[in-house]
N, C-alpha and C positions, 0 to 999 in steps of 0.2 A: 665274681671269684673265678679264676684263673681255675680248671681242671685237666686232667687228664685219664679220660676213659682206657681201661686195662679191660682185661676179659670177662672177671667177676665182679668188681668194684670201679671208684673215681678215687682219683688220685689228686691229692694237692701238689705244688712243690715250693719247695723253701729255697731262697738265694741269700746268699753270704757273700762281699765283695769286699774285697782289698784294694782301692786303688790307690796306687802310686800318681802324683803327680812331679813332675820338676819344677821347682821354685826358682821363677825369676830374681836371680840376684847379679851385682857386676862382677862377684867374685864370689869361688865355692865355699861350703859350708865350715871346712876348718882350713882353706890358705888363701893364699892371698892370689893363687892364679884366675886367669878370666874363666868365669863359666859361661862365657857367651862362646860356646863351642858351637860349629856345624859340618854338615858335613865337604860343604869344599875347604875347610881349613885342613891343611899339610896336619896326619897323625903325628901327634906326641909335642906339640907344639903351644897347647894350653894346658900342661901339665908343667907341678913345680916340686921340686923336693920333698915335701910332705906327701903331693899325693901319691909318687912310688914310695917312699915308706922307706928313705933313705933313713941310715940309721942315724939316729940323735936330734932327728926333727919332729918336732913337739906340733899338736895341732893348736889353733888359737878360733875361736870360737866366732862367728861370725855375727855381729849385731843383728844386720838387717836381715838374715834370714829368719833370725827367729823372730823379729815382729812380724815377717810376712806370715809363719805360722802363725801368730796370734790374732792376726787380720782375717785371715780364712776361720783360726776359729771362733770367731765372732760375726762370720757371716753364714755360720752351721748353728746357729745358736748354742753354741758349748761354753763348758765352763773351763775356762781357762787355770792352770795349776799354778799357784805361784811360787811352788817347789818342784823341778824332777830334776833329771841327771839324765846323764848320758852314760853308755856300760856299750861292751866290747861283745860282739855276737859272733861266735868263732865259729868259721868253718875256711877249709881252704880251696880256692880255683884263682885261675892264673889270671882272672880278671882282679881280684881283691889284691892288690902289692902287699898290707899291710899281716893278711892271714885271718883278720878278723873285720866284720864292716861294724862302724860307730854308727850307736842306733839307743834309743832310749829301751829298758828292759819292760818284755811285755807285763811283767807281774806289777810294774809301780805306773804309777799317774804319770801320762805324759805331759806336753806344755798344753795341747787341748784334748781334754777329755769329753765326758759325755753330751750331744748335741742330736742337730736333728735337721733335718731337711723336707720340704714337702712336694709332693706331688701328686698327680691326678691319679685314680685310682683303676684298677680294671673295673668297678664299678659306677665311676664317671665321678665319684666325690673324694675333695681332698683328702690324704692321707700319709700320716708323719713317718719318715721312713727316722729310723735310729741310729746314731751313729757311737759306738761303743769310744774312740779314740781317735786322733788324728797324731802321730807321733815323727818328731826330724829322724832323719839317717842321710847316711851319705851312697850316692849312686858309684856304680862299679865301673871297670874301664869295659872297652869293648873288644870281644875277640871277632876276628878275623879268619875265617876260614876257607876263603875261595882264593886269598893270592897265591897257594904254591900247593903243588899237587902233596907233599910229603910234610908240609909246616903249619902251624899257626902262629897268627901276629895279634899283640893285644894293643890297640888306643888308647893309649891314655887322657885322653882333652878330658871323656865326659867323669871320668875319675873323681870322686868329691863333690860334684855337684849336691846340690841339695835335694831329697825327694823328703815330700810330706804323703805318710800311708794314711788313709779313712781308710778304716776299717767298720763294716755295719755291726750294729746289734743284736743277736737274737736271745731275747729273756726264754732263757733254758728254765730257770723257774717261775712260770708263768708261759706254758705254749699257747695258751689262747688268746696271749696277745699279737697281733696282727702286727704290730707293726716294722713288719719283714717285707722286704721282697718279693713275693710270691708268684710273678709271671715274668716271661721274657722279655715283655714290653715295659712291664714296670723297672725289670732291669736296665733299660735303658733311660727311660724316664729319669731314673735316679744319675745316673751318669752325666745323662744331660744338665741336669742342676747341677753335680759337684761342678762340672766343666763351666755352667755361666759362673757361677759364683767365683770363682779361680780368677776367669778370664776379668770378672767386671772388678774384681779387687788388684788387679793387677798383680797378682800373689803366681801366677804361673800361663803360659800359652794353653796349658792343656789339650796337645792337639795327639789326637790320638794318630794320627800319619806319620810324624815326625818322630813318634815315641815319649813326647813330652806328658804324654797320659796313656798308663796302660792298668790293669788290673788282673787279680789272680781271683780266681771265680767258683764259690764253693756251691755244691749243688747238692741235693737231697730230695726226696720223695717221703711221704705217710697216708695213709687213708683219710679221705674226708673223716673230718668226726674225732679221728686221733688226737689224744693230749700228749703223746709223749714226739718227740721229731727221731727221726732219721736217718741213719750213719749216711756222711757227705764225701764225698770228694773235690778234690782242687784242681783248678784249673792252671798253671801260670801264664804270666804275660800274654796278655789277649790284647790287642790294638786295633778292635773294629766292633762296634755297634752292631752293623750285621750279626760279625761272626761269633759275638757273644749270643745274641739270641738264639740263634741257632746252636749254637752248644749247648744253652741248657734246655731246649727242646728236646735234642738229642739223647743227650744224657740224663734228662730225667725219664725219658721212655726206654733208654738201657737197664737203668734200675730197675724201674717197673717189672721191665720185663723179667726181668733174675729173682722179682722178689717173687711175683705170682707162679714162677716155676718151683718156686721150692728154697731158691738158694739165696744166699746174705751179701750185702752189698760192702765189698772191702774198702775202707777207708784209704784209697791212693791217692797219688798225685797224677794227674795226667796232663798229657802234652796234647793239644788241638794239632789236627792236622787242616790246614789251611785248603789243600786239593779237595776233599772230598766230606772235608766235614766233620769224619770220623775224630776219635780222639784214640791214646794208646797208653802205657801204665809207666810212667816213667821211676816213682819207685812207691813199693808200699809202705804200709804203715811200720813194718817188722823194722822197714831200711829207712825212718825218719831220721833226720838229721837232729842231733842233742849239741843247741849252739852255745851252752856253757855260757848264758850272759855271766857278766862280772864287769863292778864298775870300772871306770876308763881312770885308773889312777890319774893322767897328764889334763882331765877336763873336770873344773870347777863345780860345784852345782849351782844347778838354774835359779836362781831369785827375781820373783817376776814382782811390781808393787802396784797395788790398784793405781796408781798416779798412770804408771807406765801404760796399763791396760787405757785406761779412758785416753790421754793423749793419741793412742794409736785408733781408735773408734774414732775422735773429732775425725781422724782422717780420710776416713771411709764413704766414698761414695754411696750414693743412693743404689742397691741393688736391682737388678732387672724385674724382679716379683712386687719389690715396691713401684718400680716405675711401670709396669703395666696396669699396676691398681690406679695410678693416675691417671691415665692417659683413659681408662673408663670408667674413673668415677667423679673426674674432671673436665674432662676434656670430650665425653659423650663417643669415643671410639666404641669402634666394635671390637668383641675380643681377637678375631682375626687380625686385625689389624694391630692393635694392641702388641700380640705376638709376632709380628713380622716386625716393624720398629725397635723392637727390644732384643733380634736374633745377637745385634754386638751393642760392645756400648760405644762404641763411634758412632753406630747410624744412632740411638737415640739422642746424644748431642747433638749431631746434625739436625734432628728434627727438632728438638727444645729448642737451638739459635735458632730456624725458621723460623717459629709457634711464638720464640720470647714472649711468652707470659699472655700473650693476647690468645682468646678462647675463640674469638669469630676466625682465627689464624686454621684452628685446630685441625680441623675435618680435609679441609681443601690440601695444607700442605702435606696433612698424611697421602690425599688421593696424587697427586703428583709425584710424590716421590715410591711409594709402591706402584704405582703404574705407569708412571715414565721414568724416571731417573732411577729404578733399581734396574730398568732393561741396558741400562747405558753406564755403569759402575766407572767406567776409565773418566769417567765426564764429573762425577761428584768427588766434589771436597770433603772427603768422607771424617779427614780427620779437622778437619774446621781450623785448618792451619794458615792455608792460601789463597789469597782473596783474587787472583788476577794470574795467568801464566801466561811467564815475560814473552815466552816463543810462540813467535804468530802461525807455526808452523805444524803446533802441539794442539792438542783438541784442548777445548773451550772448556775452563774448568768452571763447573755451575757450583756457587754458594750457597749455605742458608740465605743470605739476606738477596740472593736474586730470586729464588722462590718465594722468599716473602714479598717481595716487590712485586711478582707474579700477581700473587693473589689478592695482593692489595688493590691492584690498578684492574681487576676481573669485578670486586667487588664495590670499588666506588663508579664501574660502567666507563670506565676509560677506554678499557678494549672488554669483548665478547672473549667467548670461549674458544671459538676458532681463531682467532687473532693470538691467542694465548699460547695457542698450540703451535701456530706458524712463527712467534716468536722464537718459541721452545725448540724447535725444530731448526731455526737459524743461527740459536746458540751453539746448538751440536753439531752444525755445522764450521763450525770456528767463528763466527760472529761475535766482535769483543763491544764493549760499553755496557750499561745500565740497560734496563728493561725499556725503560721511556725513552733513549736512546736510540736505542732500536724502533721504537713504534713509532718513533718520529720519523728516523730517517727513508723509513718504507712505507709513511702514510698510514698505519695501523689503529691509530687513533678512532675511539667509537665514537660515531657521532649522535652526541644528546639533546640536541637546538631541536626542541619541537617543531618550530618552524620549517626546519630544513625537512625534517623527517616526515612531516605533514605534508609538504611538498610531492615528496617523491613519493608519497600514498595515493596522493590524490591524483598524479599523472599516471598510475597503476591502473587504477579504478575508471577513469575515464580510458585509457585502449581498452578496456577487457568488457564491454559492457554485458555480453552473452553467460559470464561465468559471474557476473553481478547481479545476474537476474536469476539463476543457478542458486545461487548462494541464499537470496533472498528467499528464494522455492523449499528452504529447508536444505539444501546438500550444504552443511555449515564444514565437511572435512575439506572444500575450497577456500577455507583461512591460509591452509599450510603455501596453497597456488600463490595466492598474493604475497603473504609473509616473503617467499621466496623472491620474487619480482622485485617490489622495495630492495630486500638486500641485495637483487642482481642489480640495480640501478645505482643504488650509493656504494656498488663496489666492496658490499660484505661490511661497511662500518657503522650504518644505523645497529642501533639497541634495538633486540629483536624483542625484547619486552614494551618496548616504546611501541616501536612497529602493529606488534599484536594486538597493543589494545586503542590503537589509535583506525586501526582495521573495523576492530569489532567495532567501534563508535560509529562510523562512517558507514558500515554496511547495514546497520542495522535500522 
C-alpha cells in the first residue's frame, strides 16, 4: 500500500481519472468530414459545415464510431447499454462553434457503462481497477495563440472528432473497497492498459504526444484507517505519464500539508504547470461550470441489439493480457519476455507468423528478435506486409518466415550459432535471397559427416601430443583448446556438439 508519511500520521491517497481518448474513425463523429487530421494539414481544411455549426446543418450520427465504442467496451469488461442518447452540454469558448459540445448526459447510462481493467498492484498482486462509464462526445476545435501578438485563431480540422471519456469508479458507499487507484505508479499502470487495449482494438492511437490521449486527474488524501474519502481536486489535460505521477505526488503532499496545519482542502480545478511541476487554481468550486445538459432534439436514440454487440466481439482480436497468458503458459516464456513481445500488436504478429503454431519455434524466435532484431527496427517487417524490398539500395527487410528459417536450419545443425549470427549480420547488411541462400553462397553450411569431422579431430590430436598428455593428467578444461582447433581447421563449420563429443571419446 502506496502511503504518505505527514508529521503526526500516514496518509493514503485516492486517484480519480478521466481519460479522454480519440477514436479512430475515417470520418467525425456527426459529419461526414475526414478526421484523419494532423498537424501538417493546412488549418480549417478538414472541417465541414456541421462542425462550424453553420446554421440549418443537422448532425448525422456516425455508425462506426459507435461500434469502436462498443469494442473498447467490451475490451474493459463493461456492460454495454442498449439504450442511451446523446444531450447538449452547454457552455461557451470560441473553440466549441456550436455553444454547446454533444456528449451523452452524465446522470443516464452511457453506450458503455460499468467495466474493469486489471493491473499489478503496489503490493505486487492483481488488482481490478473500476471503471464507472466510458461515454461518446465530440472533441473541440483548436485555439491558436502564438500566431499574432494582439489575436487568436481557432482550427477547425480536430473539430467533431470523436473522443471516448473512462472515467474510474470510486464506491463512495463502500470506502473500503480498494479498488481505486491509490499510488502514482498504479496511476500509470492503469493508463497503460486503457492505452493497450485502445491500441490492440484498433478503437484509437492513444498516444499521449500527439494528444490522441490525454486525461483530467482528480486527486485526494484521508488517514490510513479512514472510512470516509476526501475533498479532491482536478487536474485537466495532462499528456505525460511522467507528469501525471508527479502531480499527484505533489498534490497529494499539498493537501496533506493544509490538512495537518489546520486548514480544508477546496475542491478546485487546477492547471499543472509543466516547468516546475507546480500546479495553480484555475477556478473554484463556488465558479463550477452548470452545463445544463438537455437532450440533443436533432439526434435519435441509441438502440444497441444483442445481435449487434456479439457480431462486433466475433471481431475482436485476442488482447495483449490474453496473449501474454499464452505465450507463458504455452509457449514456456518468461514473463519478461512475455511483455516485451506484446508492447504492440504488430510485434506480437510478427512473432506468432515466426512461431506459426510450432512450440520448439517458441523460445529461439523470441531470443532473436528481443535481442537482435528490436536493435535494428528499420530492418523488421514489423507489420507482416512485405516479404522482399524491391530497392537494392534500401536495408534488407527481415521477415517472420526468414527467422524462422533461421531457427529452423540452427536446429536441424545445418548451420551453428555463429553461422546464424554472421548470416544475420549479412542480411542487415543488404544481403537479399533465402537463409540457405545465403549459407550456401558463403559456404556456411555446418558440417555433420562424422567422418569428416572425425578427420579433422584426429589431425588435432595427433600435432598437439604435450596438451594430450595434459588433458589425459586430469586438466580436462583443455577440451575447450581442441574444440577450438577442430573448428579453426574446418573453418567454423563442424557441429561443435559433434566435435565435443567425438573429443571426449578419443581423449579419453
Amino acid at each position: 500500500m502506496f502511503t504518505i508519511k505527514g508529521k503526526t500520521k500516514e496518509w493514503e491517497v485516492v486517484v480519480g481519472l478521466e481519460t479522454h481518448i480519440e477514436v479512430l474513425s475515417n470520418s467525425k463523429i456527426f459529419s461526414g468530414a475526414s478526421a484523419n487530421y494532423n498537424p501538417t494539414i493546412a488549418p480549417n481544411t478538414q472541417a465541414c459545415m456541421v462542425d462550424v455549426a453553420m446554421p440549418g446543418m443537422l448532425p448525422v450520427l456516425n455508425k462506426h464510431c459507435v461500434e469502436q465504442a462498443i469494442k473498447f467496451g467490451l475490451g474493459i469488461n463493461a456492460e454495454i447499454s442498449k439504450h442511451s442518447r446523446f444531450a447538449r452540454k452547454q457552455y461557451f469558448y470560441p473553440d466549441l462553434p456550436q455553444g454547446y459540445q454533444i456528449s451523452q448526459p452524465a446522470e443516464e447510462p452511457p453506450v458503455v457503462g460499468r467495466g474493469w481493467v486489471e493491473i499489478i498492484g503496489d503490493d505486487g498482486n492483481p488488482k481490478k481497477i473500476l471503471i464507472e462509464r466510458a461515454h461518446m462526445e465530440q472533441d473541440a476545435a483548436k485555439n491558436k495563440h502564438d500566431m499574432h501578438p494582439n489575436k487568436s485563431f481557432v482550427d477547425y480540422n480536430r473539430c467533431g472528432v470523436m473522443l471516448l471519456e473512462i472515467v474510474t469508479f470510486l464506491d463512495t458507499k463502500n470506502p473500503e473497497n480498494n479498488s481505486y487507484i491509490s499510488s502514482p505508479e498504479e496511476a500509470e499502470k492503469y493508463l497503460r492498459q486503457i492505452r493497450e487495449i485502445a491500441r490492440a482494438l484498433g478503437v484509437s492511437k492513444a498516444n499521449m504526444e500527439e494528444g490522441s490521449m490525454r486525461a483530467d486527474v482528480n486527486v485526494s488524501v484521508r488517514p490510513v484507517g479512514s472510512k470516509t474519502f476526501g475533498t479532491r481536486t482536478e487536474t485537466k489535460n495532462m499528456v505525460s505519464f511522467k507528469f501525471i505521477k508527479n502531480h499527484i505526488e505533489n498534490e497529494a503532499r499539498r493537501q496533506i500539508e493544509i490538512l495537518e496545519n489546520g486548514g480544508t482542502v477546496s475542491q478546485d480545478t487546477l492547471r499543472y504547470n509543466q516547468s516546475d511541476g507546480s500546479s495553480s487554481v484555475m477556478r473554484s468550486k463556488e465558479d463550477a461550470l452548470d452545463y445544463r445538459y438537455f437532450p440533443d432534439p436533432d439526434l435519435l436514440e441509441l438502440e444497441i441489439t444483442d445481435e449487434d454487440i456479439e457480431r462486433i466481439r466475433k471481431t475482436m482480436p485476442e488482447l495483449p493480457s490474453a496473449t501474454r497468458a499464452r505465450y507463458i503458459n504455452e509457449y514456456g516464456l518468461s514473463e519478461y519476455d512475455a511483455n516485451r513481445l506484446t508492447e504492440t500488436v504488430d510485434v506480437s504478429h510478427w512473432y506468432d507468423a515466426a512461431v506459426d503454431g510450432k512450440k520448439e519455434r517458441a523460445k529461439p524466435v523470441a531470443n532473436w528478435l528481443i535481442s537482435e532484431l528490436f536493435a535494428h527496427p528499420e530492418n523488421m517487417d514489423i507489420e507482416n506486409k512485405i516479404t522482399e524490398n524491391p530497392d537494392p539500395d534500401a536495408p534488407r527487410i527481415i521477415t517472420p518466415a526468414n527467422i524462422a528459417e533461421l531457427v529452423d536450419m540452427i536446429a536441424s545443425n545445418e548451420i551453428n550459432g555463429k553461422q546464424a549470427k554472421e548470416i544475420f549480420i549479412k542480411m542487415l547488411d543488404g544481403e537479399r535471397g533465402t537463409i540457405h541462400e545465403i549459407a550456401d553462397k558463403y559456404g556456411m553450411k555446418q558440417i555433420t559427416d562424422t567422418g569428416a569431422i572425425e578427420s579433422a579431430v584426429d589431425e588435432v590430436i595427433k600435432n598437439n601430443p604435450s596438451q594430450v598428455e595434459q588433458y589425459k593428467s586430469g586438466k580436462v578444461g583443455l577440451l575447450g583448446f581442441f574444440v577450438g582447433n577442430v573448428m579453426k581447421a574446418t573453418h567454423g563449420q563442424a557441429n561443435p556438439a559433434m566435435v565435443s563429443e567425438l573429443l571426449k571419446q578419443k581423449l579419453s
